[in-house]
Structures are given as C-alpha cells and as structure tokens.
C-alpha positions in Angstrom: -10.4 18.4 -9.1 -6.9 17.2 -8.2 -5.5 13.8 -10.0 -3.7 13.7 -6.1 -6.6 14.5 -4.2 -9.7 12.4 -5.5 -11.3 9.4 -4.1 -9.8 6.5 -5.8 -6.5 8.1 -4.3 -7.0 8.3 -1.1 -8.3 4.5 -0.9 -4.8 3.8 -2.6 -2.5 5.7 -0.2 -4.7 3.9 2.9 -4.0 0.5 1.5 -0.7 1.7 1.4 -0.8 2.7 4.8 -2.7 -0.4 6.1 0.1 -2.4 5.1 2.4 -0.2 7.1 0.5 -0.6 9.8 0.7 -4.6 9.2 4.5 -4.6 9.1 4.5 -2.1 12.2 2.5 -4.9 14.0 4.4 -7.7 12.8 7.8 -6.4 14.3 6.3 -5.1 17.2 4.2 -8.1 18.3 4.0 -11.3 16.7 7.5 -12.5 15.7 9.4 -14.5 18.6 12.3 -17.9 18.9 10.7 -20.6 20.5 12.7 -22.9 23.5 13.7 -25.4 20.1 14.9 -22.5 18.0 12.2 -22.1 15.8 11.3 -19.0 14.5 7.2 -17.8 14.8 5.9 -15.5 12.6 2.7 -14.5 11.6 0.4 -13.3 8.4 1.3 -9.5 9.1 4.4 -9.5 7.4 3.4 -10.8 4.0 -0.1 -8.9 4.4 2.0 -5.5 5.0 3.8 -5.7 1.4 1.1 -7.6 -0.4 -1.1 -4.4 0.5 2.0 -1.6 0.2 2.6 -3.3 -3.2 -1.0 -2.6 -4.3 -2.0 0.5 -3.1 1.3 2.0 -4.7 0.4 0.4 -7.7 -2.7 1.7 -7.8 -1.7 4.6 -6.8 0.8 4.9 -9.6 -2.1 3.9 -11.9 -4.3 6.6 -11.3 -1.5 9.2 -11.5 -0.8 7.9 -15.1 -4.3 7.7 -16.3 -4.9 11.1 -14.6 -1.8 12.7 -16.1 -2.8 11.5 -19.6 -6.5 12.3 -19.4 -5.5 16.1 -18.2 -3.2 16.3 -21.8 -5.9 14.7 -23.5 -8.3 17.3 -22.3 -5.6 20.5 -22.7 -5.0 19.9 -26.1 -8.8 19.5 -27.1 
C-alpha cells in the first residue's frame, strides 16, 4: 500500500482541510466593525491554522516514517 494513500493520511489531509474550511468561514461570516469601532471575530480563525498546522504536520510525519520504513524494508 501507498505511504500517500493509507488511513492515517487521509485523516491528516481532512484535518488539514477542516481547518480550511474554518478560515473559509471565518472570512465569509463571522468577522464584522461594530457602531464603536471594535473589531468582532470569532474562534474560526485561530481553529483554521491550529488544525492546518496539525494535519500538515502529521501529515509530514507519516511521509517521513513511511519513506524510512520503505528503505528499511528495500535494503533487508
């Protein structure tokens, strides 16, 4: 089986694509200048890169451990 297409992969590139979909939301909805000036935001926004920053890390962890378990197993 793939190192790109396995389980542990997928979850990782739709935690990456959740968080997407949080900073999609965030500019689209819930950001907005109140009558005093204030600025409103909501969780969205540090949501979206907490999750993009963990499923590419993950991500970027399984390719790794993949890459070195498929030279592992080629030179045995």
């Amino acid at each position: 089986m793939s190192i790109l297409f396995n389980r542990k992969m997928g979850f990782s590139f739709l935690i990456a694509v959740t968080g997407l979909l949080f900073l999609f939301i965030e500019s689209t909805y819930y950001q907005y200048v109140d009558a005093q000036g204030q600025l409103h935001e909501s969780w969205f926004m540090p949501l979206g890169f907490l999750f993009i920053f963990i499923g590419l890390l993950a991500m970027g962890i399984f390719i790794i451990v993949g890459t070195f378990k498929a030279i592992r197993q080629s030179l045995a």
